[in-house]
N, C-alpha and C positions, 0 to 999 in steps of 0.2 A: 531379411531384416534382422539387425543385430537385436538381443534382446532387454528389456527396458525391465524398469520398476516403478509403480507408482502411489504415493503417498498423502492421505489426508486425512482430514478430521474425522473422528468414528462417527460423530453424531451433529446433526445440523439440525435447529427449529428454525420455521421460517412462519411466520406468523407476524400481525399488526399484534402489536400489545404483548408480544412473547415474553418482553423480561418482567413484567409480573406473575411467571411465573421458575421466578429464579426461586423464589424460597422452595419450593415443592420439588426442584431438578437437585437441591441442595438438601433437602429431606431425605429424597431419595436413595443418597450417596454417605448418611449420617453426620453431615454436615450443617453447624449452626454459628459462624463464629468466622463470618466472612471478610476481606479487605475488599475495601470496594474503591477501584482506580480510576479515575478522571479529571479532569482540569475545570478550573475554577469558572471559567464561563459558559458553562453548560449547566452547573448549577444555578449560576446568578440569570440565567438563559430558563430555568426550567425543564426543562431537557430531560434530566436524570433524577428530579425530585423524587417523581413518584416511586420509582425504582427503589431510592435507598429508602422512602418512608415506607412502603409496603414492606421488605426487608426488614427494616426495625420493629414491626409489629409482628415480626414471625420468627424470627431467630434470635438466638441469645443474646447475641451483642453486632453490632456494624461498625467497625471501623471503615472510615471513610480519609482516604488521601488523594489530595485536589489540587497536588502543585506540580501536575504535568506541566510540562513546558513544548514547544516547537523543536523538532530536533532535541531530545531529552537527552540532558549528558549524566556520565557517573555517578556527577555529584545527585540527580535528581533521584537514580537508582539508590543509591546510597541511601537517602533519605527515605523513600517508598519504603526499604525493607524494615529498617528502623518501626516505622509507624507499624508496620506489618508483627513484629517482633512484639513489640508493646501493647498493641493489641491482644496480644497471642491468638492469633488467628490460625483457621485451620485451612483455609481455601483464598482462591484469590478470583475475583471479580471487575472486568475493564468492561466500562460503557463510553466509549467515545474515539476518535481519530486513531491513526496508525499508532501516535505518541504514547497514546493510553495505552493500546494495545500489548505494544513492543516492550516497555517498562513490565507490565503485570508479567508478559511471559520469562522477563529474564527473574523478576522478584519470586516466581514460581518457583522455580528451578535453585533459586543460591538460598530461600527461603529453607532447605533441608540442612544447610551451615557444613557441607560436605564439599563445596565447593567456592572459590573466591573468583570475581568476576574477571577478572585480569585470564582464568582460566579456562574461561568458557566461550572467547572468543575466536572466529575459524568454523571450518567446517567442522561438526561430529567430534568437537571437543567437550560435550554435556557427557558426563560419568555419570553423574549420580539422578537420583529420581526430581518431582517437582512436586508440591502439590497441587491439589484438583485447581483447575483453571478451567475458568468460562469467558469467553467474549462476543460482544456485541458492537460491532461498527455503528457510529454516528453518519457516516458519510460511505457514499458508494465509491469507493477510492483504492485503497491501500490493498484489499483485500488481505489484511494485517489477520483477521480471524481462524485463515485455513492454510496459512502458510508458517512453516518451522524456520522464520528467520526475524531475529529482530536487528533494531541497527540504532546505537550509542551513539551519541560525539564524545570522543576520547578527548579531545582538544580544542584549540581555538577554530581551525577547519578541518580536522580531522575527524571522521567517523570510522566505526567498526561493526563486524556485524556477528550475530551471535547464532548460528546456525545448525540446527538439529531437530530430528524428529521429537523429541521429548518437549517441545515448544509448542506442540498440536495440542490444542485445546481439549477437555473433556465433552466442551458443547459449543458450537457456535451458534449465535442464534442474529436470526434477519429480521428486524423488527422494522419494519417500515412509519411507524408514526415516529420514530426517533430523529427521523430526517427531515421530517414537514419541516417546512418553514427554511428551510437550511439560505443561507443567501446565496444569489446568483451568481459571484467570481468564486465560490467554494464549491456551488455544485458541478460549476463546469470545470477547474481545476481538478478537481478529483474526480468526475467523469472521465476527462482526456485521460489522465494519471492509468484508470482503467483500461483506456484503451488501450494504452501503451503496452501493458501487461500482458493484453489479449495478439497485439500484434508483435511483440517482442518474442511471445512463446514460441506464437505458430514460425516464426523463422531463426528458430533457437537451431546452432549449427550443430550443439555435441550430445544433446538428449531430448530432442524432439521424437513425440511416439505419436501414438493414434488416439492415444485419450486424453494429454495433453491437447492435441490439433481439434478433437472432436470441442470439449470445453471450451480452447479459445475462439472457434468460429461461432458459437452458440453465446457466449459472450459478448464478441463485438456485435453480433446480433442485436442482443438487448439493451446493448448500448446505445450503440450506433441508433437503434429505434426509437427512442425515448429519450435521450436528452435532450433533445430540442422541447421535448414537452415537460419537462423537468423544469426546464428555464423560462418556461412559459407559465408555467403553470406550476408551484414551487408546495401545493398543497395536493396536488393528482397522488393520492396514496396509490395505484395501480403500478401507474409508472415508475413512483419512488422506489416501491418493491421489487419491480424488474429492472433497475439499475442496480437493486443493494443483489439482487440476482446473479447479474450480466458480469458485478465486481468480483463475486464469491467462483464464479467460475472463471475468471478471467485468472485471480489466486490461487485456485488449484491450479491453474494449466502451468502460469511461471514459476510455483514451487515444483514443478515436476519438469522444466524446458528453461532454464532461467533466459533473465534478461538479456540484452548485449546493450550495444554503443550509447540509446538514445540513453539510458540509465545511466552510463558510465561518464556520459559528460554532463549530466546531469546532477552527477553529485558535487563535483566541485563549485558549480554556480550556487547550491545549498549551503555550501562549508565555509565559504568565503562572502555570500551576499546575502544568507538567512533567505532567502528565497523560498517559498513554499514547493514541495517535490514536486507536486503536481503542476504546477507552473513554469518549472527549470524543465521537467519532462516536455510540455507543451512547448518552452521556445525551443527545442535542440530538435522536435519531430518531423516536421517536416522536410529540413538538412539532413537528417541523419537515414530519411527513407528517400527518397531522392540518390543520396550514394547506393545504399546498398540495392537500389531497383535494376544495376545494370548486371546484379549478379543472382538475384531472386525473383526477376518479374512475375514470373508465373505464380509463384505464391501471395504475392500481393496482390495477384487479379482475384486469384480465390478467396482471398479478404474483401475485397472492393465488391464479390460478387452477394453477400449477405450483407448491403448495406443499403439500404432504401435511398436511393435518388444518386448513386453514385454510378459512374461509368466504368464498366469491366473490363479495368487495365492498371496497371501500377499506378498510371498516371491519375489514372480518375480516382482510386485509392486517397492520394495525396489529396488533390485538388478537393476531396472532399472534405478532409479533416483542415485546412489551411482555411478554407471557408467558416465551419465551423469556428476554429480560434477565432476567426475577424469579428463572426458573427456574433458570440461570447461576451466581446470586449475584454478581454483577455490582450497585454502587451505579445504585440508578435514577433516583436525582435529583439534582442539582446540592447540592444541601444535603446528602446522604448523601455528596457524595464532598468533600466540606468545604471547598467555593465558598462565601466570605462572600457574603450577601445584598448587602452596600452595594457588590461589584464587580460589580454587573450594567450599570450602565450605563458606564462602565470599554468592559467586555466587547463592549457593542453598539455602541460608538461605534470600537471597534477593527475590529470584522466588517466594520464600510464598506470598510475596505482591503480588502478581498478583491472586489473587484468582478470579478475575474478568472473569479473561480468565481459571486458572486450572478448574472450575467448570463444563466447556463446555468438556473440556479430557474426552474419553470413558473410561480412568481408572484413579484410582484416583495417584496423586502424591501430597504425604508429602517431607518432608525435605531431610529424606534418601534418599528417590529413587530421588531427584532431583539429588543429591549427586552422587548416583550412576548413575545417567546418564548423568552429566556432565565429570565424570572420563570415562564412556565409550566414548563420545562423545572427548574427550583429547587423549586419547590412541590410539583411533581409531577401527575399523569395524570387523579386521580380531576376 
């Protein structure tokens, strides 16, 4: 075996009730003088109150910026640092989705005024330092917390992604009362989102290792286990926390095996239909495993084989997650989620850009077969 490297967060809390205690991880570190990053409906939600009031009782000052957006563009960076700068803050603070996340990590980083953001996009283009960053996922999804990559909209459908180890948090923390209550098309959106991650690793073609494969199978494990009781049952703190689990492993495994296809045609139905990730991931998945099973079955039985009520075979793999979506009520087809037919080729001629991520796919995908499995993916399964 060729040899590997792998990378992640120094330190992870995982605890109900953890982020109270940010001020004292913030003590710790000589820090009092925090920005604290999240979007406006998790406040007006209650979500993150207590968070920043306990904060304001302990530290010098809280600046708080709350105009995350879906898919955050430039301009929204742009403004985070500002508030960041005017505060004069010493640390940065994200409680909520990938968007939260991804924002605070790059505002960490261009926060030291060593670097402009136009510069730090690409692989291992971060030069200079960041300050102390902490995050805390709202949603068992993105696994945004333990991964070195965030990702901008440059444009009207254009994104970029901002890639480097210097993007690894000083703490991540699993707070499971953060997600009570979370609604039903978002837990399962960002559950699949997770799986995809977990199942994307483990058949990652150019840096798949063993600790990668070990995390992503112990991942969809915890997934795969407990979403359906997620969705049943939307205040089960046990299961919430071995989902924000199942996610946090699933994140290390594809910041260390990245994605391939289902991602990469994934992002153009994002860039072009505001689509939420986690739901572009869920229409392209079961098309995009389907192709690749006539080239990796055996690894997808080894997936399908940690999955409670699934049959050990590529097929039963599938057939269980296709279930799943139905089950959800989650749109299953590109046409159900009201992608015109005539932007399909639009769509596959856009996925080329992503050679980032096609390269990682166990099979390869040109333009045609994007093509063609965007039209599968529209028409639907049967």
């Amino acid at each position: 075996m060729d040899g590997f490297s792998f990378q992640s967060v120094k330190t992870t809390l995982v605890q109900s009730g953890a982020v109270l205690h940010l001020s004292s991880l913030l003590a710790e570190r000589g820090l009092s003088r925090p920005l604290f990053v999240t979007d406006a409906m998790l406040i007006e939600l209650g979500v993150v109150v207590p968070s920043i009031d306990h904060l304001r009782e302990t530290c010098s000052s809280v600046t708080v910026f709350d105009g995350i957006e879906p898919d955050p563009s430039e301009r929204v960076v742009g403004a985070c640092l500002e508030v960041f700068e005017s505060g004069q803050c010493d640390s940065v603070i994200a409680i909520g989705g990938g968007s939260s996340m991804d924002v605070a990590k790059v505002v960490s980083v261009l926060a030291s005024g060593q670097q402009a953001l136009s510069e730090i996009y690409g692989v291992g283009m971060v030069s200079s330092p960041r300050v102390p960053l902490f995050l805390a996922p709202t949603t068992a999804g993105t696994g945004s917390e333990v991964t070195p990559v965030a990702i901008i909209t440059t444009g009207e459908t254009t994104k970029a992604g901002v890639s480097s180890p210097v993007l690894l948090p000083d703490v991540a923390i699993l707070d499971a009362s953060l997600t009570l209550g979370l609604p039903q098309h978002i837990t399962a959106m960002t559950g699949i989102d997770a799986m995809v991650h977990a199942i994307e690793a483990y058949t990652s073609k150019i840096k798949k290792n063993p600790i990668s494969d070990m995390l992503a199978l112990r991942a969809l494990t915890l997934l795969a286990g407990n979403i359906r009781t997620v969705l049943r049952a939307p205040d089960d703190v046990s299961a919430r926390e071995a989902m924000l689990l199942g996610s946090m492993f699933a994140g290390q495994a594809f910041a260390n095996a990245p994605v391939g296809a289902v991602h990469a045609l994934a992002y153009p139905l994002g860039g072009h239909y505001h689509i939420p990730h986690g739901l572009s991931n869920s229409l392209m998945l079961p098309t995009v495993l389907s192709f690749n099973a006539e080239i990796c079955p055996e690894l997808y039985t080894e997936l399908a084989a940690v999955i409670p009520g699934a049959a050990r075979s590529a097929q039963g793999l599938i057939d269980w997650l296709k279930a799943l979506i139905d089950d959800s009520g989650l749109p299953a087809t590109l046409a159900q989620a009201d992608i015109p037919e005539k932007a399909l080729a639009m769509l596959a001629k856009d996925a080329m850009f992503q050679q980032r991520l096609l390269i990682n796919n166990p099979r390869e995908v040109d333009e045609a077969t994007a093509l063609r499995l965007y039209r599968d993916a529209w028409s639907g399964w049967s």
